[in-house]
C-alpha positions as CSV (number, residue, x, y, z in Angstrom):
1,X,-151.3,-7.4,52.8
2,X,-154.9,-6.7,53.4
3,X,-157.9,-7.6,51.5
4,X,-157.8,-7.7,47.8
5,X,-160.5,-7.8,45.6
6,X,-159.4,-10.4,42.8
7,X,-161.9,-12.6,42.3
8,X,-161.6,-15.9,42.0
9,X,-163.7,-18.6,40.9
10,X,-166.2,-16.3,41.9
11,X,-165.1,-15.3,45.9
12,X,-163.6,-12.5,46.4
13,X,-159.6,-13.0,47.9
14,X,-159.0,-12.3,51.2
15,X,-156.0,-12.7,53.7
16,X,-158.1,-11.3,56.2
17,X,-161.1,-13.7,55.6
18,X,-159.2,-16.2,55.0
19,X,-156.7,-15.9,58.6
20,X,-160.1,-16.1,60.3
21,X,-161.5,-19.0,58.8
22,X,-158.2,-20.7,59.5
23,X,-158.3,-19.7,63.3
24,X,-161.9,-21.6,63.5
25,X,-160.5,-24.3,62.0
26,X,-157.6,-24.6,64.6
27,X,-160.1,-24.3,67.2
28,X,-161.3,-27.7,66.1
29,X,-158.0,-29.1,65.8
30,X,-157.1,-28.6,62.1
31,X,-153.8,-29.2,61.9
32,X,-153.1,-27.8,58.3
33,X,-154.8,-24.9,59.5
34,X,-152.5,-24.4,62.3
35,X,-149.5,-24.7,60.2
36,X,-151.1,-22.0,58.1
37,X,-151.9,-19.5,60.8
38,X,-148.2,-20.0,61.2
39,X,-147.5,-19.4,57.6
40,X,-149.4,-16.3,57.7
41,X,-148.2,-15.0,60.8
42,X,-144.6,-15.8,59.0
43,X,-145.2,-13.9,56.2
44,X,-148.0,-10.9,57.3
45,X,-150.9,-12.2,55.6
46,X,-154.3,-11.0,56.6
47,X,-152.4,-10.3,59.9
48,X,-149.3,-8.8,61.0
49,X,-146.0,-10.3,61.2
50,X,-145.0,-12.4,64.2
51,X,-142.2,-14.7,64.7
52,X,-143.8,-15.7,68.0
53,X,-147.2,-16.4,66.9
54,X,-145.6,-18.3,64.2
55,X,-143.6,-20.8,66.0
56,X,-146.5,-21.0,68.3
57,X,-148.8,-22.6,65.7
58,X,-146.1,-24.4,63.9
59,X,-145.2,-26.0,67.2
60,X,-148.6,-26.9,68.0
61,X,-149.2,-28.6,64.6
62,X,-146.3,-30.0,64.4
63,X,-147.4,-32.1,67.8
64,X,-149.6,-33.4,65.7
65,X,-147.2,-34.7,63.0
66,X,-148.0,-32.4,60.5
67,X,-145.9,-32.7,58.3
68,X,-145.4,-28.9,56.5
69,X,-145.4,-27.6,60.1
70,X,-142.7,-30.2,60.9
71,X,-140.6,-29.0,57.8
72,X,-141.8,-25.3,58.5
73,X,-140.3,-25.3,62.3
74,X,-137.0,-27.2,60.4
75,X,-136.5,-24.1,58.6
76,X,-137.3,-21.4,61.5
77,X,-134.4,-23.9,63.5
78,X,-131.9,-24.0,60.6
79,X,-131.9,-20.2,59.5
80,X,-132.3,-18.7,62.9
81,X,-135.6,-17.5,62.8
82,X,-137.4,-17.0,66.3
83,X,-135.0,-19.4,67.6
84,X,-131.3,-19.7,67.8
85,X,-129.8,-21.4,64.5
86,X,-129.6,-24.8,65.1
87,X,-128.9,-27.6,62.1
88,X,-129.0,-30.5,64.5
89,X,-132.5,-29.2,66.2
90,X,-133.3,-28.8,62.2
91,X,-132.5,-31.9,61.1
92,X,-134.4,-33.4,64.2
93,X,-137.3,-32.4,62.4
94,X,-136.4,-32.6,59.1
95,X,-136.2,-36.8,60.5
96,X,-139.4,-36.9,62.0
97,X,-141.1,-35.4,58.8
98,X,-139.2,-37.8,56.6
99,X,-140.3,-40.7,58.5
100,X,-144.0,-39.3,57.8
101,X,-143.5,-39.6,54.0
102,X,-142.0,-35.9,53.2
103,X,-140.6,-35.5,49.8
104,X,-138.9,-32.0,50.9
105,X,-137.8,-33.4,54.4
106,X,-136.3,-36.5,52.6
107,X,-134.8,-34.0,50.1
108,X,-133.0,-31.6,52.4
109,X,-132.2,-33.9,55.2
110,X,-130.0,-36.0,52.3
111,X,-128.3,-32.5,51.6
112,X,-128.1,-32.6,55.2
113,X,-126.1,-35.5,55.5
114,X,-124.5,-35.9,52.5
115,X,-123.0,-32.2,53.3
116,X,-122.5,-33.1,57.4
117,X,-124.7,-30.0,58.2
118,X,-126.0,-30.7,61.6
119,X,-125.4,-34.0,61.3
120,X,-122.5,-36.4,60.6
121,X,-122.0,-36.6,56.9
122,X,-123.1,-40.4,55.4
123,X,-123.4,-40.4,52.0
124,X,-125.4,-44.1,52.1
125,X,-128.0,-42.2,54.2
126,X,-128.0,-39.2,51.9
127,X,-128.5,-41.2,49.0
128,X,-131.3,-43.3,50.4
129,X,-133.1,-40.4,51.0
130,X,-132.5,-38.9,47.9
131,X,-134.0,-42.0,46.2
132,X,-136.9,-42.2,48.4
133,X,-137.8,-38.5,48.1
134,X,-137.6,-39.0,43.8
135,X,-139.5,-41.7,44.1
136,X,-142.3,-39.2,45.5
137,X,-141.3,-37.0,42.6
138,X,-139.4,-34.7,43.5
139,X,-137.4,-33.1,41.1
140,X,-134.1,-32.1,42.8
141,X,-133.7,-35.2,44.6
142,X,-134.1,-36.8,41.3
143,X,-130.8,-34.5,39.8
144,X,-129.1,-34.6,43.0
145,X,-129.2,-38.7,42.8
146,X,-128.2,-38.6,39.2
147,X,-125.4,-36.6,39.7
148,X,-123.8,-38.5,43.1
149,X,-124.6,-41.9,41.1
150,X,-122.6,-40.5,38.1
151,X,-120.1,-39.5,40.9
152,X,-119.7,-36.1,39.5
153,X,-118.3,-33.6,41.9
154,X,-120.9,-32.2,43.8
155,X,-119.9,-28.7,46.0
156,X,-122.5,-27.2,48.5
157,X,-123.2,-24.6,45.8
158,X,-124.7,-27.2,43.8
159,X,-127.5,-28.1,47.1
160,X,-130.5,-26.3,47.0
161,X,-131.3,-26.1,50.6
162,X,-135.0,-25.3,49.0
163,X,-135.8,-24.1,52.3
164,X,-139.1,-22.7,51.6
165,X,-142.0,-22.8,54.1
166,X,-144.8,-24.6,53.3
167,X,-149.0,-23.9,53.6
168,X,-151.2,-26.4,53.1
C-alpha cells in the first residue's frame, strides 16, 4: 500500500511507519502488536504479503492468549490459508478464544456446532454460545439466537461464518 499522506488528527498515515512501530513493540512482547504484524503481513500493509510471516506472528501471539490472534490463526486453519484446511484445528482455537471472553469466537464456534463443522453438531452448546457472545453484544449472535429460539428453520446460508481477521 505504501505511505499515504492523509492526515489524521494531525499525523500523517503510514503503513510503513506504522509496521515499524509495531515490530518495536513486539520486541517488547506486545502481543496486540504481534497479531498486527500478522494482520499486516496478511494483507500487504506497509510491507509485502506473506502467509508465512503471518502465521508466524499470529502463532506467537496467540501463545500468549491473545485473543484476535487466536481467532486470526482460526480463520488461516478453517479457509486454508498457509496451512491445510482444517475445521477441527479451527475450532480448537476458536475454543480457546471463547474461553478468553471472545464475542466472535463465541459467535462462530456456535455456527460451528450448531452446523457440525469441525465438530459434532450440539445445538445446546451452540445456543450457549450464542447467548454468551449477545450478551457481549454482538449482533448476529443476537439474530441467530432469536431465530433458533423461535425455531425457525435455519440453513447454512443463513450463518455468517463472519470470518474476518482481526487487528487490534
Amino acid at each position: 500500500m505504501g505511505q499515504s499522506l492523509q492526515a489524521w488528527r494531525g499525523v500523517t498515515k503510514s503503513y510503513s511507519e506504522a509496521f515499524k512501530l509495531y515490530k518495536k513493540a513486539a520486541a517488547h512482547d506486545n502481543t496486540d502488536a504481534m497479531n498486527n504484524l500478522g494482520y499486516m503481513y496478511t494483507f500487504g500493509y506497509g510491507t509485502s504479503t506473506s502467509a508465512g510471516d503471518a502465521i508466524y506472528w499470529f502463532e506467537k501471539s496467540a501463545s500468549r492468549d491473545n485473543v484476535s490472534a487466536l481467532f486470526n490463526l482460526a480463520v488461516f486453519h478453517i479457509e486454508g490459508h498457509g496451512y491445510p484446511k482444517d475445521l477441527s484445528k479451527g475450532a480448537e482455537l476458536l475454543s480457546r478464544a471463547a474461553e478468553l471472553n471472545s464475542p466472535a469466537a463465541q459467535f462462530n464456534l456456535g455456527l460451528m456446532y450448531y452446523f457440525g463443522k469441525g465438530v459434532e453438531k450440539d445445538y445446546a452448546k451452540a445456543k450457549h454460545l450464542f447467548q454468551q457472545a449477545s450478551a457481549q453484544g454482538h449482533n448476529h449472535a443476537l439474530e441467530f439466537l432469536m431465530k433458533v429460539e423461535n425455531k425457525e428453520k435455519v440453513s447454512e446460508t443463513d450463518s455468517i461464518f463472519d470470518w474476518k481477521l482481526k487487528a487490534i
